[in-house]
Each structure stands twice: as structure tokens, then as C-alpha cells.
C-alpha positions in Angstrom: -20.4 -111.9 -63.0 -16.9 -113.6 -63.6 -14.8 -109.7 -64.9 -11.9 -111.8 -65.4 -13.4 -113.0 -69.0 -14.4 -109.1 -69.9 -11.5 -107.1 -70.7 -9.2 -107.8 -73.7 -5.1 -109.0 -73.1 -4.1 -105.0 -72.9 -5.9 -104.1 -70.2 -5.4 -107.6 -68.1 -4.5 -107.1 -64.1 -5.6 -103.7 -63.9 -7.8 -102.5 -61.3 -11.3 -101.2 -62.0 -10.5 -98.1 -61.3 -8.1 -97.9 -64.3 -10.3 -99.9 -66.4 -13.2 -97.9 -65.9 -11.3 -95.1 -67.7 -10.2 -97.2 -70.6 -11.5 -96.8 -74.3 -14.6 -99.1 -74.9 -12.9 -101.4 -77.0 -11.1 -102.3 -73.5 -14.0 -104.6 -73.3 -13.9 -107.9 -75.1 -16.2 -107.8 -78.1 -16.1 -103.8 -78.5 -13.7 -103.2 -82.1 -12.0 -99.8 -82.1 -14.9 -100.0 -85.3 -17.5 -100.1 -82.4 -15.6 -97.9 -80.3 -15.6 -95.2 -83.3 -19.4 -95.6 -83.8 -20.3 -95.5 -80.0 -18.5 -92.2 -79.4 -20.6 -90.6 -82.9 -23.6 -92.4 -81.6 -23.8 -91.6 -77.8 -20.6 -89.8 -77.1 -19.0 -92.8 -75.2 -15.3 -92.5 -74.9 -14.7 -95.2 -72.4 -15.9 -98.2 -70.4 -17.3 -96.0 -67.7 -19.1 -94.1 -70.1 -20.3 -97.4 -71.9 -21.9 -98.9 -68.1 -23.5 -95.2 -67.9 -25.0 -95.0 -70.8 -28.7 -94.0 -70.3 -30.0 -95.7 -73.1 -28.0 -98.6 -72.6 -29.5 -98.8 -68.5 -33.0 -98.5 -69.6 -32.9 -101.2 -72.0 -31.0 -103.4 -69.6 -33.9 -102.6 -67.5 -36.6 -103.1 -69.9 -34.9 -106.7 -70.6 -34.7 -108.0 -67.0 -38.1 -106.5 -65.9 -39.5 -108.7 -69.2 -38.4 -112.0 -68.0 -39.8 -111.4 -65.0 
């Protein structure tokens, strides 16, 4: 997976130690709309919390187990 395309301008050179602790919306594609509905939804406050998600593993699961 090419990570140099994911994160947005702001949070550009750091290392994935930092970024893991960022707000979602560090992500490219995440709004700080998203980011607003994610933390009501699920309670996820930053990317670490986003790649943790439960919900969010299971149907990354349930998607790569379908195409076989």
C-alpha cells in the first residue's frame, strides 16, 4: 500500500507514530464533517482509532474473504 498518497498536506512527513494519533480527517478523503459523525457514530477520535475500529475490521474481512 503506497501511505505516501493517504494523509492530507498537514500531516505530510510525519512518522506513523504521530499520524496514528492524528484526527481522522488526517486521512485523505475523511472531512472534519466525517470526522464529526465518526466520533458520534463509533467514538473514533483519531486515525488509530479509525484502523481499530471493530466494525470497520470485520467488514474489511467479510469483503476480502468474499472475493475469494
Amino acid at each position: 500500500m503506497d501511505l505516501t498518497k493517504t494523509p492530507v498536506k498537514a500531516c505530510e512527513g510525519k512518522a506513523l507514530s504521530e499520524l496514528v494519533n492524528a484526527p481522522d480527517h488526517a486521512i485523505a478523503g475523511v472531512s472534519e464533517a466525517d470526522d464529526k459523525h465518526l466520533q458520534e457514530a463509533f467514538n473514533i477520535k483519531t486515525v488509530g482509532d479509525l484502523g481499530k475500529n471493530k466494525f470497520f475490521l470485520r467488514a474489511q474481512a467479510i469483503a476480502a474473504l468474499a472475493e475469494g
